[in-house]
LUMTILUM-233789 format. One record per residue: residue number from 1; residue in one letter; chain; x, y, z of N, C-alpha, C in turn. Coordinates in Angstrom, 1 decimal, m for minus. Example, Ala and Ser with C-alpha at 12.3 -4.5 7.8 and 13.67 -1.06 7.14 Angstrom:
<rs>
n res chain n.X n.Y n.Z ca.X ca.Y ca.Z c.X c.Y c.Z
1 A A 13.2 m5.7 7.8 12.3 m4.5 7.8 13.2 m3.3 7.8
2 S A 12.8 m2.2 7.1 13.7 m1.1 7.1 12.9 0.0 7.9
</rs>
This chain:
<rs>
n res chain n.X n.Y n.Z ca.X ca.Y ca.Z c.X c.Y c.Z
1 X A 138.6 188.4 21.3 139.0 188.2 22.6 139.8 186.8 22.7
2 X A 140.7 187.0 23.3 141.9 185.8 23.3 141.8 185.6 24.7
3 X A 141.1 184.1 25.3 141.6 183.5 26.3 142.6 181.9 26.5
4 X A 143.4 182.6 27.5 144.5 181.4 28.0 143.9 180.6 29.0
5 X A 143.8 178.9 28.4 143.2 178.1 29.5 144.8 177.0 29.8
6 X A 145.1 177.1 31.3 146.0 175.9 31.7 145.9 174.7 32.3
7 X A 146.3 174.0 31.8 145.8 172.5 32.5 146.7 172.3 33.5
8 X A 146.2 171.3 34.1 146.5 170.8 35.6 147.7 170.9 36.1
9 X A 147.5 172.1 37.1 149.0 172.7 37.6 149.3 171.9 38.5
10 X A 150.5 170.9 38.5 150.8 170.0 39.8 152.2 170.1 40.1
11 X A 151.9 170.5 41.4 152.9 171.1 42.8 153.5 171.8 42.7
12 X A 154.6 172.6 43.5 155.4 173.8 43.4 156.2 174.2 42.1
13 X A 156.9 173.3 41.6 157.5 173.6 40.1 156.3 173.5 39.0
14 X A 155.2 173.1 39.4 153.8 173.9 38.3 153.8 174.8 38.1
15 X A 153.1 175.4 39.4 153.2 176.7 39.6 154.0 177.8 39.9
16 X A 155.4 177.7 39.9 156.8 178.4 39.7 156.3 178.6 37.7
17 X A 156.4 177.5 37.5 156.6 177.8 35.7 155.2 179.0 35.1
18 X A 154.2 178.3 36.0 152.9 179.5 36.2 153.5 181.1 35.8
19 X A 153.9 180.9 37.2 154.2 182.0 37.5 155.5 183.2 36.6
20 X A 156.4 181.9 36.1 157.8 182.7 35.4 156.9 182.7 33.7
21 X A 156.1 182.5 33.6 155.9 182.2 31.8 154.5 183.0 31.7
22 X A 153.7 183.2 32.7 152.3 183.7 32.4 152.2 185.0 31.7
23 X A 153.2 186.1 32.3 153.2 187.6 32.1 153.8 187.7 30.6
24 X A 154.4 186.8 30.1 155.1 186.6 28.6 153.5 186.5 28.1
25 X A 153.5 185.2 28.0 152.7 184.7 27.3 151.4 185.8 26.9
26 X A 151.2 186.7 28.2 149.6 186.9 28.3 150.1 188.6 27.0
27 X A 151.2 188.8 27.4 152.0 190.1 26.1 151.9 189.5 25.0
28 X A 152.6 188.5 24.3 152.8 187.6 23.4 151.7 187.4 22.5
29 X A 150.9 186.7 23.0 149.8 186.3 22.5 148.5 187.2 22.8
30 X A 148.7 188.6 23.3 147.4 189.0 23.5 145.8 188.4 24.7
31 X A 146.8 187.8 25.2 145.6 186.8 26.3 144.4 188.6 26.8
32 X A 143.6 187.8 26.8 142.6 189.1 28.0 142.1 188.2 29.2
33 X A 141.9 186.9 29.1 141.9 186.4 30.6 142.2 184.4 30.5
34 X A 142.4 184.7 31.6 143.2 183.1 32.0 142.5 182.3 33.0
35 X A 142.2 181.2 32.8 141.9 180.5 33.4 142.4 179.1 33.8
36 X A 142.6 178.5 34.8 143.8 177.7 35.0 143.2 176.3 36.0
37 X A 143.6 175.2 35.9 142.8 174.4 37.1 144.3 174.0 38.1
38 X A 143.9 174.5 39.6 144.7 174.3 40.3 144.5 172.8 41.3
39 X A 143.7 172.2 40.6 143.4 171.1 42.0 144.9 170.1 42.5
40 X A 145.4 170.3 41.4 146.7 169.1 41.9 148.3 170.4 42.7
41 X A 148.1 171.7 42.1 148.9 172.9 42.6 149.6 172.4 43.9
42 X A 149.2 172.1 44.9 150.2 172.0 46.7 150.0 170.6 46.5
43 X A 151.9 169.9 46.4 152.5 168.7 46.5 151.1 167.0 45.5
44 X A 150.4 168.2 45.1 150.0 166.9 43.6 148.1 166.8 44.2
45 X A 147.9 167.2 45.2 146.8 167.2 46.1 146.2 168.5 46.6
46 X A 145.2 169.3 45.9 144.5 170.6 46.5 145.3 172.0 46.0
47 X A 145.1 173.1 46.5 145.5 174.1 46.9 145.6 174.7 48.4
48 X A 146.5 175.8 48.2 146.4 176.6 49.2 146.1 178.0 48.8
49 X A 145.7 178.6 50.4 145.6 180.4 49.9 146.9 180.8 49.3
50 X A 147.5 180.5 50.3 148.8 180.9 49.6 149.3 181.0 47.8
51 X A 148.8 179.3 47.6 149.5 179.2 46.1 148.5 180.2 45.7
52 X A 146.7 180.1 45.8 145.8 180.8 45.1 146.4 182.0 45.0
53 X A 146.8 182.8 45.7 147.3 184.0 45.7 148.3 184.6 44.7
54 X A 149.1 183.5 45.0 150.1 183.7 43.6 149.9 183.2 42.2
55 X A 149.0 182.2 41.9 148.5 182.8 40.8 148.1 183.6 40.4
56 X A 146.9 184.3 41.0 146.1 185.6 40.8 147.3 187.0 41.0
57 X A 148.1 186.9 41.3 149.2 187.5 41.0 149.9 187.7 40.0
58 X A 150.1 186.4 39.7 150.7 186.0 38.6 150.2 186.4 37.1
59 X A 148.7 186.5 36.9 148.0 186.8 35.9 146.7 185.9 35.9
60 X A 146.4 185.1 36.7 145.0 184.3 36.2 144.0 184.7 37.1
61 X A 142.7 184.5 36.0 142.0 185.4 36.3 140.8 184.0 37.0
62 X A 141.0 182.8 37.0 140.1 181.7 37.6 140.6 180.7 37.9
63 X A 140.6 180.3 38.9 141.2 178.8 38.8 139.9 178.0 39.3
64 X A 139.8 177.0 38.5 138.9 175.7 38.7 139.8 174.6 39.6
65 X A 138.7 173.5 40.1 138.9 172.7 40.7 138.4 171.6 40.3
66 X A 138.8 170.0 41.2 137.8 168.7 40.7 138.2 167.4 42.2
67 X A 138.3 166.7 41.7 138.2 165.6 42.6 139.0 166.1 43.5
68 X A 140.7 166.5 44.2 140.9 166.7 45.0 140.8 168.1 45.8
69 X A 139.7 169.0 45.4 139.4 170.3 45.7 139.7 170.1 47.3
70 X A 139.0 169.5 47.9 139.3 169.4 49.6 140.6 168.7 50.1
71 X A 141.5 168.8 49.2 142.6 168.0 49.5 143.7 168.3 50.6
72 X A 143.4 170.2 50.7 144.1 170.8 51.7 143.2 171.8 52.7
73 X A 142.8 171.9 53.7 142.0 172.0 54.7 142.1 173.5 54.4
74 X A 143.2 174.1 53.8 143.3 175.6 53.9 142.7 176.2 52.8
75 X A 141.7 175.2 52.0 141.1 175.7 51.1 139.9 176.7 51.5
76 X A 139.1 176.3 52.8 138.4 176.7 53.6 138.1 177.9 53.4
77 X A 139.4 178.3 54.0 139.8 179.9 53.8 139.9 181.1 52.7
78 X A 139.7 180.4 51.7 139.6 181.3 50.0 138.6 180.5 49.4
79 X A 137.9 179.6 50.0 136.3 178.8 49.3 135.5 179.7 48.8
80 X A 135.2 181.0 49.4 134.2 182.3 48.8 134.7 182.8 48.2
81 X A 135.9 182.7 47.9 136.4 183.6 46.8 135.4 183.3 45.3
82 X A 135.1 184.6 44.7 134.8 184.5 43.4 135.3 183.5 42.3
83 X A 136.5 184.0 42.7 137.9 183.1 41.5 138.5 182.3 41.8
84 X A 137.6 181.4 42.4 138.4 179.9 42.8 136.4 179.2 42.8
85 X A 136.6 178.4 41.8 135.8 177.5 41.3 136.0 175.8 42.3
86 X A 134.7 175.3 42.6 135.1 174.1 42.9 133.1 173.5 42.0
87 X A 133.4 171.9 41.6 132.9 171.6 41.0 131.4 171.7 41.3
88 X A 130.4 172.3 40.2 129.1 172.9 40.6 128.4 171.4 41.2
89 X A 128.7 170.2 40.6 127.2 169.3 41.0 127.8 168.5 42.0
90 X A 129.1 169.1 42.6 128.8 168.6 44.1 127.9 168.6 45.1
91 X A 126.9 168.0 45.6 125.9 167.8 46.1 125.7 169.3 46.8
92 X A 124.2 169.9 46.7 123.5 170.8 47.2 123.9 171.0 48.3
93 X A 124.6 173.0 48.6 124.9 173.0 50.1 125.9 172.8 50.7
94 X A 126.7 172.5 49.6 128.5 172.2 49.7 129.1 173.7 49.6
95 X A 129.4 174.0 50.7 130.2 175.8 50.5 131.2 176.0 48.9
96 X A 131.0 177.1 48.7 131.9 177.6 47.5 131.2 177.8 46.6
97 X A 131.5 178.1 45.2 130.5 178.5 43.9 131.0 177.3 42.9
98 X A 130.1 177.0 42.5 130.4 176.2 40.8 130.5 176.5 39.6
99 X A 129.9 178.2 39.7 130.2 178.9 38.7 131.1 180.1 38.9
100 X A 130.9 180.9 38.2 131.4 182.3 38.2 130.8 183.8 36.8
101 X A 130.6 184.7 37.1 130.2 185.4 36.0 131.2 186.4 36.5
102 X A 132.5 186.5 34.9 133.6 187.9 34.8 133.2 189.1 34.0
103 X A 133.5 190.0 34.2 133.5 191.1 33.2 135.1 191.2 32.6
104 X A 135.0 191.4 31.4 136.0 191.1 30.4 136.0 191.9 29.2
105 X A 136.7 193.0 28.7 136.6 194.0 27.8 135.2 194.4 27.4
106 X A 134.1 194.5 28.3 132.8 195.1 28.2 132.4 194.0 27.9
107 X A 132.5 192.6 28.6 131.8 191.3 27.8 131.8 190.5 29.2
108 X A 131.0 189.5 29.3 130.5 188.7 30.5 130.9 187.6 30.6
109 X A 131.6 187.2 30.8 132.3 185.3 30.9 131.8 184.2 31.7
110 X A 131.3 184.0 31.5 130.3 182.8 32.5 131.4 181.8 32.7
111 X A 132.5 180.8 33.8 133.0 179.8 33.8 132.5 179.0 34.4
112 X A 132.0 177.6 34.3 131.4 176.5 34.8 132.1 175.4 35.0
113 X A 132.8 175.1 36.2 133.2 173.7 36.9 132.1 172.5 36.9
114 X A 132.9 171.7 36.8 131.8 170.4 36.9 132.8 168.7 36.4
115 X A 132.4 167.8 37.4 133.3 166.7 37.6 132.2 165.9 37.2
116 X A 133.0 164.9 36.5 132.4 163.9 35.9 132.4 162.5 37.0
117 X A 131.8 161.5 36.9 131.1 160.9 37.3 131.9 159.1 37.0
118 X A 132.0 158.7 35.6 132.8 157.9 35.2 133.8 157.3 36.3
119 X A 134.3 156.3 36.8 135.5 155.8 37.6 136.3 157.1 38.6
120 X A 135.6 158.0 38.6 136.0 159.3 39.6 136.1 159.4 40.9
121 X A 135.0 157.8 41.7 135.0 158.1 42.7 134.6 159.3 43.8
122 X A 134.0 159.5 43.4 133.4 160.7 43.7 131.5 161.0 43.5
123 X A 131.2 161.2 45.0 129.9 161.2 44.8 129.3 162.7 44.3
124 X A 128.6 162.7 43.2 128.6 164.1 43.3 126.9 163.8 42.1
125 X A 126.3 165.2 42.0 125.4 164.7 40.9 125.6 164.9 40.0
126 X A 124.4 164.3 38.9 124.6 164.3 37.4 125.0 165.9 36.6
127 X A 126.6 165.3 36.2 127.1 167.1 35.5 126.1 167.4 34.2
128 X A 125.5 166.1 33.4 124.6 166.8 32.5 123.7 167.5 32.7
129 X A 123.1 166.9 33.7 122.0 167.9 34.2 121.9 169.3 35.0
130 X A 123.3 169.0 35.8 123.5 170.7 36.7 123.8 171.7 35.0
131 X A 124.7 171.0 34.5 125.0 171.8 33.1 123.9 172.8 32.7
132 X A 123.2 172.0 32.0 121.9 172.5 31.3 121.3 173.5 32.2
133 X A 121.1 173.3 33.5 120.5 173.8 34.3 121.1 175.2 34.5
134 X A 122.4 175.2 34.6 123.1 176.7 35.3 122.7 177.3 33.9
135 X A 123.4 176.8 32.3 123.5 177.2 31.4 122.0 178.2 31.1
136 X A 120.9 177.3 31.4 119.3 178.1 31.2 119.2 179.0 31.9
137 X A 120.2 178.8 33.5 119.8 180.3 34.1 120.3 181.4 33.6
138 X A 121.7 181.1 32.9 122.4 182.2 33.2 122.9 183.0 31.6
139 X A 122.3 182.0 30.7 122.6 182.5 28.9 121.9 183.9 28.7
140 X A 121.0 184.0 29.0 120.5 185.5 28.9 121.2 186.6 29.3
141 X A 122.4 186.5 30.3 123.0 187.6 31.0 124.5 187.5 30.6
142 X A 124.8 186.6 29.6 126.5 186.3 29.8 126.5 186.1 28.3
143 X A 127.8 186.8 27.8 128.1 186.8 26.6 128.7 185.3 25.8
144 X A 129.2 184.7 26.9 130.3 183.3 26.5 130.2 182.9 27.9
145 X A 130.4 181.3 27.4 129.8 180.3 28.8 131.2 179.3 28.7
146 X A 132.3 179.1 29.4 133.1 178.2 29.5 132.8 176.9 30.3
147 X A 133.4 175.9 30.3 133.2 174.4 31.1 134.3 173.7 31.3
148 X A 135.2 174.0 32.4 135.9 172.8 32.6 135.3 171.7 33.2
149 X A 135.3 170.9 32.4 135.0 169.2 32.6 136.1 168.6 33.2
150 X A 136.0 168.5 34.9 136.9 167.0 35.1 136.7 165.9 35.2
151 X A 137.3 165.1 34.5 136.7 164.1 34.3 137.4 163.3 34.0
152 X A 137.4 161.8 34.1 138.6 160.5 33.8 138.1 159.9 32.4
153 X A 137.1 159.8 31.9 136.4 159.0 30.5 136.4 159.9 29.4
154 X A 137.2 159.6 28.7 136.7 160.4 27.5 135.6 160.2 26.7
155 X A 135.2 159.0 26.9 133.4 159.1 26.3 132.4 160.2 27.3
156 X A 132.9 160.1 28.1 131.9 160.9 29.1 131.6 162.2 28.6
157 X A 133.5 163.0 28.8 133.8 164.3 28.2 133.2 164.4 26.9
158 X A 133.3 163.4 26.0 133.1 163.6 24.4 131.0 163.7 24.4
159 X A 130.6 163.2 25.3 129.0 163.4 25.2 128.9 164.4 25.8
160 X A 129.8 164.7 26.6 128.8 166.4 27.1 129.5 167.4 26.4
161 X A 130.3 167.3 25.3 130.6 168.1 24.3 129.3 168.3 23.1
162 X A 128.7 166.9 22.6 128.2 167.0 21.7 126.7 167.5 22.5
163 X A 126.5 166.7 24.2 125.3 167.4 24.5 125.3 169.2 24.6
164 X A 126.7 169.4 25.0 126.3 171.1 24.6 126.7 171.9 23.7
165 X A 126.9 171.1 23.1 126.7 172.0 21.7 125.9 173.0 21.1
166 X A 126.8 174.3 20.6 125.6 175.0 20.5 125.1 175.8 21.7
167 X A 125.3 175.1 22.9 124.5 176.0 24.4 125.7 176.7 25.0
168 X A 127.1 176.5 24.4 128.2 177.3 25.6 129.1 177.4 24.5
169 X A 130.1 178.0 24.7 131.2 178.9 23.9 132.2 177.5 23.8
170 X A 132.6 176.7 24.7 133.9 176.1 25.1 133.5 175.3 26.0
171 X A 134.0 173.7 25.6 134.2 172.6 26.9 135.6 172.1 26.7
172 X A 136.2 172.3 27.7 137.8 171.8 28.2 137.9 171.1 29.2
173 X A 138.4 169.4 29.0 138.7 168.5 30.1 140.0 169.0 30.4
174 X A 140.0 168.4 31.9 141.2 168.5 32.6 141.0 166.6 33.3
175 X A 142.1 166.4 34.3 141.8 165.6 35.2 143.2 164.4 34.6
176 X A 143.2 164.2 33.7 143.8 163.2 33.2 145.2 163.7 32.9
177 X A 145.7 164.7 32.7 147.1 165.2 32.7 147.8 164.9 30.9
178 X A 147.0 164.5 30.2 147.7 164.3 29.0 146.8 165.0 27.7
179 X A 147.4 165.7 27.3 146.8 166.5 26.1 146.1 166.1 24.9
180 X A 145.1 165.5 24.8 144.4 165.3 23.4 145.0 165.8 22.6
181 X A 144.5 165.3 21.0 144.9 165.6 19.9 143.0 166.6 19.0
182 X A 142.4 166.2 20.1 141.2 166.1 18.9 140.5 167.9 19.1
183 X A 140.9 169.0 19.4 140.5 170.3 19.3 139.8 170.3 18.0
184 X A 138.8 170.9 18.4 137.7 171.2 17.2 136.8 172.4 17.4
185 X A 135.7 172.9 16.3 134.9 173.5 16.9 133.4 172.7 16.4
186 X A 133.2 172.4 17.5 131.9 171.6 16.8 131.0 172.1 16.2
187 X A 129.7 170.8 15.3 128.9 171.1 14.7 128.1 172.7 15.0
188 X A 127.6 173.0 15.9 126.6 174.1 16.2 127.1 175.1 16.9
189 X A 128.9 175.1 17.0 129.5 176.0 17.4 130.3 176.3 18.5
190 X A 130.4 174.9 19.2 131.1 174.8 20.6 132.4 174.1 20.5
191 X A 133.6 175.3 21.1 134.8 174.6 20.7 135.0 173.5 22.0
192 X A 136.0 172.6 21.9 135.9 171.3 22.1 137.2 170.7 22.6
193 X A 137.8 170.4 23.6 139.0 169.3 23.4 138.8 168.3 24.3
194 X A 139.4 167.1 24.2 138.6 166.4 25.7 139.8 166.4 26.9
195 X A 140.9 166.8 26.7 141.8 166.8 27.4 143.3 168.0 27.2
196 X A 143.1 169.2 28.1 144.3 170.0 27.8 145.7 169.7 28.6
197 X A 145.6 168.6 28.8 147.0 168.1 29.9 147.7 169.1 30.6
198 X A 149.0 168.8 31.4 148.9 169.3 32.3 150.3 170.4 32.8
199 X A 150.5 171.1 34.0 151.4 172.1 33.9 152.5 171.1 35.1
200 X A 153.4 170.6 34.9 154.5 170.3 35.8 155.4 169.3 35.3
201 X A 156.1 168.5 36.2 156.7 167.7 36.0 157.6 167.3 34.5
202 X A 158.0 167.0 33.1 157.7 166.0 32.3 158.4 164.8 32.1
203 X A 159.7 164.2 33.2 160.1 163.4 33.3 158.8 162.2 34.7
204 X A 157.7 162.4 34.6 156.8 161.9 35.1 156.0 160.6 35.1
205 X A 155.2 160.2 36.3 153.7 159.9 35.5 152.7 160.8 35.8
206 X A 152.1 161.5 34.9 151.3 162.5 35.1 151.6 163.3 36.3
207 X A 152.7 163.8 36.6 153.1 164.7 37.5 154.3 163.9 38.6
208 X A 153.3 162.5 39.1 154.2 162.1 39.7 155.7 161.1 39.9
209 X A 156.4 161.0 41.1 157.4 160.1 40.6 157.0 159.1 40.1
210 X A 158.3 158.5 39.4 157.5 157.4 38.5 158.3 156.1 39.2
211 X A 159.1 156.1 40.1 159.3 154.7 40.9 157.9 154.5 42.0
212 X A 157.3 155.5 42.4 156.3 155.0 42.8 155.0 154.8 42.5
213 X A 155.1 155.4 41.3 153.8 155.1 40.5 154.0 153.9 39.6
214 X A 155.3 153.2 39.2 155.7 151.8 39.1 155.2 150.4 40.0
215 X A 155.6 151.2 40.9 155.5 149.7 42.2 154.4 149.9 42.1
216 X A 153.3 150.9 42.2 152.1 150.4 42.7 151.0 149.6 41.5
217 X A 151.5 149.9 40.5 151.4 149.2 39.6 151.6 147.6 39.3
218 X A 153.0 147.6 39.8 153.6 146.2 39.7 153.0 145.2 40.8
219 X A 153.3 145.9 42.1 153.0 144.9 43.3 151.4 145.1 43.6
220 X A 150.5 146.1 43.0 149.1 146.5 43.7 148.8 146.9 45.2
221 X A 150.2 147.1 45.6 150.6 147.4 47.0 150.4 148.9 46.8
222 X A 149.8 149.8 48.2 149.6 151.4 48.5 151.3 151.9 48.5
223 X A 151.4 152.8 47.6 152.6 153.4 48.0 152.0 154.9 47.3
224 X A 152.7 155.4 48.5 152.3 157.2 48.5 153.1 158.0 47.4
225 X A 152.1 158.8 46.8 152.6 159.5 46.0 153.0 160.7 45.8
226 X A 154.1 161.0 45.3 154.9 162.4 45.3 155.1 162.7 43.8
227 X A 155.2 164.1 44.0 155.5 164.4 42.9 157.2 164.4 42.0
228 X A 156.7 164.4 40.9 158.4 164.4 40.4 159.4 165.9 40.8
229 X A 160.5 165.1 40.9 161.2 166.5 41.0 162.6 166.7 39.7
230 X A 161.9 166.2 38.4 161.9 166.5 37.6 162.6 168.1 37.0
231 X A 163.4 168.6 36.7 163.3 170.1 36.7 162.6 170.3 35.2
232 X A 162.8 169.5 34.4 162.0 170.5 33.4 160.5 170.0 33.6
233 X A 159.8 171.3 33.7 158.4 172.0 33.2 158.1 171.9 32.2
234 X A 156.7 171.3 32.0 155.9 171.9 30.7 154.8 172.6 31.3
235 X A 154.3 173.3 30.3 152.8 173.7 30.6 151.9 173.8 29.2
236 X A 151.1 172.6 29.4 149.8 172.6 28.3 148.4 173.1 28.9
237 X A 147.8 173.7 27.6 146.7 173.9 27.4 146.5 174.5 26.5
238 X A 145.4 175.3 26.0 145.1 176.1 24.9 144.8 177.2 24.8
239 X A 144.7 177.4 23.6 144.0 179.2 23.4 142.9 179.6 22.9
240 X A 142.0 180.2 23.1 140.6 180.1 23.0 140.1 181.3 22.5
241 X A 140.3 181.5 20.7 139.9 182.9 20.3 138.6 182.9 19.8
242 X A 137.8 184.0 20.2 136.5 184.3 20.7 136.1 185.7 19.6
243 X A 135.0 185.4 18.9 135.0 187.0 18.3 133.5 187.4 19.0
244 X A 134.2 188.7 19.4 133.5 189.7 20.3 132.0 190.2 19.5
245 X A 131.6 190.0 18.2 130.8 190.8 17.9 130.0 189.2 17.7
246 X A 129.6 188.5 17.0 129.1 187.3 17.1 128.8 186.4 18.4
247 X A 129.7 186.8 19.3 130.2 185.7 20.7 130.1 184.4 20.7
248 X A 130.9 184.1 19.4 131.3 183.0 18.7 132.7 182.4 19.2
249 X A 132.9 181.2 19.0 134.6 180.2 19.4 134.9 180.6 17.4
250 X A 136.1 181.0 17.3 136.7 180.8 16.4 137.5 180.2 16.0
251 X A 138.4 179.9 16.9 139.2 178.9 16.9 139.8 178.5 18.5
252 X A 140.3 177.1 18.0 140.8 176.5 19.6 142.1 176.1 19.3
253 X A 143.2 176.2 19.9 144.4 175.7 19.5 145.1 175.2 21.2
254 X A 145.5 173.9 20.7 146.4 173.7 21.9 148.0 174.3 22.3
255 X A 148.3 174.5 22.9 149.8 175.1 23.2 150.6 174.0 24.4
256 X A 151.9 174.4 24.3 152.8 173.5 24.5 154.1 174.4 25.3
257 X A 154.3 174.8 26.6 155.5 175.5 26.4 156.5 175.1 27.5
</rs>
């Protein structure tokens, strides 16, 4: 089983390139399911139903979320959706799911959201411990267990790699927009990257203009951010081949397109 994971789709020309390259790719390469994190998708902040829709149109079969999940109020309205992920250890009682269980060529795909804690700003509880916790409920019923980690530290990401090792198929950061080098499959069998960077902009910073992401740098003064309007697209992330009879990570490879 060949899964396609996308990193962080930000704003309308993310998700246009989404949209014009997915149905190749997913022929090409044999994808059977896709997973994509949309939190920065509408103007670098949230989603909408709308965009959701056209992904799932498009070919992706989950999109995850993280820090700016509530960024657009119309998320509301597709929050129950199965296939829209927002981070599990947002405190108890927060509408929406933090997991998901797919059926996938006679096989069960467990995907697991979860926002890290590190300079995130974000109150939410401990992801190692919701981890372990969903993971114990749910390993007996699900063939492969994914994890997008969002997260800003790469020590953070890199310890809940090696903490679950062995307990899940795959941990893939998002959040930070820039593509690690370090894909692996770890010691006890869990493939690994701490960062699959991201789908938009590449004349950027991380998606957005870069005269305003200058000054605010330079002067420490608020200046609002937009996204680039940049025309060339990239889209990073990787490819996640899985053998079906083992329900093993065989390999992890990053892509670039």
């Amino acid at each position: 089983m060949n899964i396609l994971i996308i990193g962080d789709i930000v704003g309308n020309s993310g998700v246009k390139k989404v949209k014009e390259i997915l149905p190749k790719v997913i022929h090409e390469e044999k994808i059977d399911f896709v997973i994509a994190n949309g939190e920065n998708s509408s103007d670098g902040m949230g989603i909408t139903s709308k965009i959701f829709k056209e992904l799932m149109l498009a070919g992706v079969n989950v999109v995850t979320m993280g820090n700016h999940t509530w960024g657009k109020k119309d998320i509301f309205n597709i929050i129950d959706n199965k296939n829209l992920l927002r981070p599990a250890n947002y405190p108890k009682g927060v509408v929406g799911n933090g997991y998901g269980i797919y059926n996938c060529n006679n096989k069960k795909i467990a995907v697991i959201n979860l926002i890290g804690r590190a300079s995130m700003n974000i109150l939410s509880e401990n992801p190692f411990i919701i981890a372990n916790d969903i993971v114990d409920k749910i390993k007996n019923d699900v063939d492969f267990i994914i994890i997008d980690f969002h997260a800003e530290a790469t020590a953070e990401k890199i310890a809940m790699g090696y903490y679950m090792d062995g307990k899940v198929t795959c941990i893939f950061g998002t959040h930070t927009h820039v593509a690690t080098a370090d894909e692996t499959i770890l010691e006890n069998g869990t493939a690994y990257i701490t960062d699959i960077g991201m789908t938009g902009p590449k004349k950027s910073v991380i998606g957005m203009e870069i005269a305003a992401s200058i000054k605010r740098f330079v002067t420490t003064l608020p200046e609002r951010y937009k996204v680039s309007d940049d025309e060339e697209v990239i889209c990073n992330g990787c490819i996640l081949k899985l053998n079906d009879e083992n329900c093993r990570a065989e390999k992890i490879a990053r892509i670039k397109l």
